[in-house]
N, C-alpha and C positions, 0 to 999 in steps of 0.2 A: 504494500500500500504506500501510497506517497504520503507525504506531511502531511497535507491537506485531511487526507485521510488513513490516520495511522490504526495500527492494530490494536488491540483494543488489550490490557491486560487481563488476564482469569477472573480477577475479584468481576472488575470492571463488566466483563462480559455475561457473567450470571448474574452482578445486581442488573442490567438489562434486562435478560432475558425472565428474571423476577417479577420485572414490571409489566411482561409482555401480556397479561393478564386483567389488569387495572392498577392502580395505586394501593402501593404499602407503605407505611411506617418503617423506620428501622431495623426494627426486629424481627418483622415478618418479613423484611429483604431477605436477613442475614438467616433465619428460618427455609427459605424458601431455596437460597444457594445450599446451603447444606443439605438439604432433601432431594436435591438434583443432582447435587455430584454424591448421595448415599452415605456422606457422610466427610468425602475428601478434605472439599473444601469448606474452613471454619473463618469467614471473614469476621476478623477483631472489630470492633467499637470502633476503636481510634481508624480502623483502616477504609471500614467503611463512611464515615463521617467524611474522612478526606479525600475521598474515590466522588462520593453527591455532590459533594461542592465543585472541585474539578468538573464531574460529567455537567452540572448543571450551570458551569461559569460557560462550556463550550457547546451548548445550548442541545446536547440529549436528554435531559430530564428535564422538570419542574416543580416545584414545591406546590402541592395542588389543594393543599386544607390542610387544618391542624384544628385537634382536641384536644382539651386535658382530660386526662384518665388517671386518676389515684394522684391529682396535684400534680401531675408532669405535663408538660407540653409535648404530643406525640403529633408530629410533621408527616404528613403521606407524599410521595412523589408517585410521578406518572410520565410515561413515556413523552418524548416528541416526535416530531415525525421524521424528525432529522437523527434521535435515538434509534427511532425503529429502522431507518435504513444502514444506520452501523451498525446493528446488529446482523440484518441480514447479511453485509459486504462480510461481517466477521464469520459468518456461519457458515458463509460459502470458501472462502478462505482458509478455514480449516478444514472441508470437506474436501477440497482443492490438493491440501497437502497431504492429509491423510490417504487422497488415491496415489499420490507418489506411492507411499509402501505400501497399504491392502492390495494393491494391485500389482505386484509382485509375489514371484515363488517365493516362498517360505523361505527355501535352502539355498535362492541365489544367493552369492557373494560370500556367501559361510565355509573356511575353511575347512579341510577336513581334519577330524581331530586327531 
């Protein structure tokens, strides 16, 4: 991808695809990346806090309502439409790279032992 449009990192691309649903909160972000990678990926507080602000200075998200629940302020975001198409450039991108090697023999290139 070029500058303009760069790769998006892991956190970065499951809070997306998070949102590809409607708007959550933080937690249900951070809920909802960890149920899709089964458990892999555990995005931190602090990492997802400064993943929103980034995606949302560079106009994929947006801050779309806030509640309080139990005396906190709970922020929902939701996709843009400029969100949803780097998610898609991302998707395709890695489906892109992943046929590099699924689509190869197993045992090309593998010495013999």
């Amino acid at each position: 991808m070029t500058r303009q449009n760069p790769s998006l990192t892991e956190p970065q691309y499951f809070i997306l695809a998070a949102l590809m649903d409607g708007p959550l909160h933080g937690y249900g972000i951070i809920k909802s990346a960890e149920q899709a990678t089964d458990g892999r990926l555990r995005i931190a507080v602090g990492t997802l806090y400064g993943a929103l602000e980034r995606m949302e200075r560079a106009g994929l998200i947006i801050a779309g309502g806030e509640e309080i629940v139990d005396g906190r302020a709970r922020r929902y975001y939701r996709l843009t439409e400029d969100g949803t198409r780097a998610l898609g450039r991302e998707a395709l991108r890695m489906r892109q790279a992943a046929a590099v090697v699924l689509g190869r023999p197993r045992d090309a290139g593998v010495a013999p032992a």
